[in-house]
C-alpha positions as CSV (number, residue, x, y, z in Angstrom):
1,X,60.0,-15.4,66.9
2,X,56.5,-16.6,66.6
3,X,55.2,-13.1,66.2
4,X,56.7,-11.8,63.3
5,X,56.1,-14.7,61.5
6,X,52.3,-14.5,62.3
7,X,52.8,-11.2,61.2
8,X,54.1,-12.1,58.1
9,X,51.6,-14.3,57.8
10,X,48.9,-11.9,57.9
11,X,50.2,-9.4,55.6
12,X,50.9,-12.2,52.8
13,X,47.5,-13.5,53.1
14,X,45.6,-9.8,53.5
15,X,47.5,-9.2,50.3
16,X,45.9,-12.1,48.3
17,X,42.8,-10.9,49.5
18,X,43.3,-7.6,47.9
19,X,44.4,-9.2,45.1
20,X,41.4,-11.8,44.8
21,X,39.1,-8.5,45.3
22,X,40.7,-6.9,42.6
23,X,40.6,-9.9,40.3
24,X,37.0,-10.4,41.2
25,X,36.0,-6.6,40.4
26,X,37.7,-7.0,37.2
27,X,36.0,-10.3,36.6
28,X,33.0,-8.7,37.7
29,X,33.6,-5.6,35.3
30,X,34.4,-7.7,32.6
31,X,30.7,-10.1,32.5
32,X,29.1,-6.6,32.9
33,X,30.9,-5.7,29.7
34,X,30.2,-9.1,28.0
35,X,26.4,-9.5,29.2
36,X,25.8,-5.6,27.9
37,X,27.5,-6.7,24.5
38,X,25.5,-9.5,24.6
39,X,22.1,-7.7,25.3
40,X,22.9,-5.4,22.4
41,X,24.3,-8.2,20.3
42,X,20.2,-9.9,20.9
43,X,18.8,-6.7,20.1
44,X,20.9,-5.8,16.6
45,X,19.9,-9.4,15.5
46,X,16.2,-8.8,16.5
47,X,16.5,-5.8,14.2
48,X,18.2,-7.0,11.9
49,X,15.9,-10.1,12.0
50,X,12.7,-8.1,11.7
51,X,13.4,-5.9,8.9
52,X,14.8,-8.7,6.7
53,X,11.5,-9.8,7.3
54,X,10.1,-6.4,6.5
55,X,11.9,-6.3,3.2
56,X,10.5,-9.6,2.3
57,X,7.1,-8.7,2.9
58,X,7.4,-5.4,0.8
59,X,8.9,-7.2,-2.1
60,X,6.0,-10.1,-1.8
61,X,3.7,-7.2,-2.0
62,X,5.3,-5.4,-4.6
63,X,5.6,-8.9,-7.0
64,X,1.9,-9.3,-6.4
65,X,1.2,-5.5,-7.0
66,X,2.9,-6.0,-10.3
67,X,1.4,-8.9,-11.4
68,X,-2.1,-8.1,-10.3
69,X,-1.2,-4.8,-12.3
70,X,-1.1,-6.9,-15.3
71,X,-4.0,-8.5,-14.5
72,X,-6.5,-6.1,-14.7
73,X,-7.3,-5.4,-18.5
74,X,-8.3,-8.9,-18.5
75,X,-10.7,-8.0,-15.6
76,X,-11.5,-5.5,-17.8
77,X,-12.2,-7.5,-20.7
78,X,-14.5,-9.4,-18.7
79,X,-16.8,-7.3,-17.7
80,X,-16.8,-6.3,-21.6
81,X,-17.5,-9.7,-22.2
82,X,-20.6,-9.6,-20.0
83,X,-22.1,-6.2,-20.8
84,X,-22.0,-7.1,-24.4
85,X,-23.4,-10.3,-23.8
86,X,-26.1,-9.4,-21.6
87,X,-28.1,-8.4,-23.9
88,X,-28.4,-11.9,-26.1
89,X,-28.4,-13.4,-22.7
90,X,-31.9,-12.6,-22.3
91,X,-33.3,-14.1,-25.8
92,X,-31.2,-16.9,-26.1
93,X,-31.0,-19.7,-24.0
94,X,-26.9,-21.0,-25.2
95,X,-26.0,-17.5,-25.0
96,X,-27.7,-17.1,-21.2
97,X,-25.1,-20.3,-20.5
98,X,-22.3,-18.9,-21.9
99,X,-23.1,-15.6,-20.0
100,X,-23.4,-17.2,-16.9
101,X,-20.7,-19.1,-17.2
102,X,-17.9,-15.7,-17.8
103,X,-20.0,-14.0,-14.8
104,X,-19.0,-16.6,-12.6
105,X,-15.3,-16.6,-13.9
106,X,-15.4,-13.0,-13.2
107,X,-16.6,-13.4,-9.7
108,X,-14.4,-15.8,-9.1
109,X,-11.2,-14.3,-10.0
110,X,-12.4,-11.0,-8.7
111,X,-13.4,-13.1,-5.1
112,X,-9.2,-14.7,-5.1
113,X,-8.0,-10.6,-5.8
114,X,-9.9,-9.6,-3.1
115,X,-8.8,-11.5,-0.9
116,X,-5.2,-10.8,-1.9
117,X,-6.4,-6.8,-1.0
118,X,-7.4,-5.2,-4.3
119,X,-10.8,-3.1,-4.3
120,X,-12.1,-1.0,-6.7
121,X,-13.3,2.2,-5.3
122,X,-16.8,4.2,-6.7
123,X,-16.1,7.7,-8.6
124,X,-19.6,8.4,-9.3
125,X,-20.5,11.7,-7.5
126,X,-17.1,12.1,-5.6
127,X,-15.5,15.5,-6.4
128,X,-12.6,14.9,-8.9
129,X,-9.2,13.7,-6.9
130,X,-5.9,13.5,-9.0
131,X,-4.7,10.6,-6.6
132,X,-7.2,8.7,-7.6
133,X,-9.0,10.2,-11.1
134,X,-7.4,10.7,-14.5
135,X,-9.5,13.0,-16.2
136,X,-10.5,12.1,-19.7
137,X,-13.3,14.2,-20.7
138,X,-14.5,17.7,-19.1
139,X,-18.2,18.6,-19.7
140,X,-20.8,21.6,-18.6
141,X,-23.2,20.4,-16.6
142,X,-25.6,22.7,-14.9
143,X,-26.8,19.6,-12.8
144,X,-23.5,18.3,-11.0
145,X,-21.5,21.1,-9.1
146,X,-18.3,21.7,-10.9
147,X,-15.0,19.2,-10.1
148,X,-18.0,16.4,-9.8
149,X,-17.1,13.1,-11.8
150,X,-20.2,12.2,-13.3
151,X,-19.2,9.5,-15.3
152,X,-16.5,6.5,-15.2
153,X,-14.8,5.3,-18.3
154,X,-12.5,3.0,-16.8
155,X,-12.9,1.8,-13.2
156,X,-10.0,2.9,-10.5
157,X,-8.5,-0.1,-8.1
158,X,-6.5,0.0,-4.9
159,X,-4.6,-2.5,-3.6
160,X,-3.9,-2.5,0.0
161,X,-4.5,0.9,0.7
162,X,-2.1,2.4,-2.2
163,X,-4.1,3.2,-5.3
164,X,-3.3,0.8,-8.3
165,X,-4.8,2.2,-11.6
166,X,-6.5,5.6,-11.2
167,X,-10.0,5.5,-12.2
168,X,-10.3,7.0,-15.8
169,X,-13.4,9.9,-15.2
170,X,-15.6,12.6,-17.2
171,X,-15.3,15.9,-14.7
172,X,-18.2,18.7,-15.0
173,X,-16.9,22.4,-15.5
174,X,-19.6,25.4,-14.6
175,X,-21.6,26.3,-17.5
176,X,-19.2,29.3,-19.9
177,X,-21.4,32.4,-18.4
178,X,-20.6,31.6,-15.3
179,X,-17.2,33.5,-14.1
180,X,-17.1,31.8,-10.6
181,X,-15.0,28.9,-11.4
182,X,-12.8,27.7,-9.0
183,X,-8.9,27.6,-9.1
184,X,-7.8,23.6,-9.6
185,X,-10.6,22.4,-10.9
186,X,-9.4,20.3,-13.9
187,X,-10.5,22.5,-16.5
188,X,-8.5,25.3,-16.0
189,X,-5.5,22.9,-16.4
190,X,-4.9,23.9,-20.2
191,X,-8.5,23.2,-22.1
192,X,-6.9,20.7,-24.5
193,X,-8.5,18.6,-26.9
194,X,-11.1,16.9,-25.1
195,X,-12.6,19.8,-23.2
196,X,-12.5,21.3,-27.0
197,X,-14.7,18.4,-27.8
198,X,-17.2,18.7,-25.0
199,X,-17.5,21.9,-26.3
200,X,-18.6,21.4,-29.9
């Protein structure tokens, strides 16, 4: 009788076993599932996480792009302000104060924009660019190859690598006689009334 029991015995128990195995397999199965929907879980939020951050430095950068846009026709002022009193500077010894003085302003404020990324760029002898040059005036020149800015009127700025305020230019054309002007150059955008001008 002690034989079957034994028997018994052994089946019961090797049948928990099986069961315990497939418990432990499911268990198993299941942290898989949770540590895999944890490690994507960690990575959406890092995402997430890093362009929230992205977004906030774009909008800091467009809010100072903005108000540094504003800013500039005082910068422009200025240097008005200097150049005109440059001049009255040199003969008169409150006027070389008060010269001084607005220089130093300028440098100053023109030091904190810096650092905050705007730079003006040089036109001067570059060949015209409509990313970065509004055309005001078109003249012949026979001494500046045509497309050549020979002249600033306004000064152009960038600010972190994206151009602000497009530097305001005079463009040379070829000379009438000559036939060989090339295609895009400004003045063959429609001769309106400035290049009418330049040619009176």
């Amino acid at each position: 009788m002690q034989q079957p029991n034994k028997m018994h015995l052994y089946r019961k128990i090797k049948a928990r076993l099986k069961e315990l195995i497939k418990q432990g397999d499911y268990y198993k199965q299941l942290s898989e599932e949770n540590f895999d929907k944890y490690i994507r879980a960690m990575a959406d939020f890092d995402n997430y996480r890093k362009r929230v951050a992205k977004e906030y430095l774009e909008k800091e950068a467009d809010a100072n792009r903005n108000l540094i846009a504003k800013l500039l026709p005082v910068l422009d002022n200025l240097d008005r302000a200097i150049e005109a009193s440059r001049a009255g500077a040199e003969k008169d010894e409150a006027l070389k104060s008060f010269h001084q003085g607005i220089q130093m302003i300028d440098q100053q404020i023109h030091g904190i924009l810096e650092n905050e990324g705007l730079k003006t760029f040089n036109s001067r002898g570059e060949e015209f660019d409509p990313n970065r040059h509004d055309a005001v005036l078109i003249v012949e020149s026979a001494e500046h190859e045509p497309n050549t800015v020979i002249d600033e009127v306004e000064k152009g700025f960038v600010f972190r690598g994206k151009v602000l305020r497009h530097a305001r230019v005079t463009v040379s054309k070829r000379l009438d006689g000559d036939a060989s002007e090339p295609d895009g150059c400004p003045a063959d955008q429609g001769g309106g009334p400035e290049e009418q001008e330049a040619q009176e």
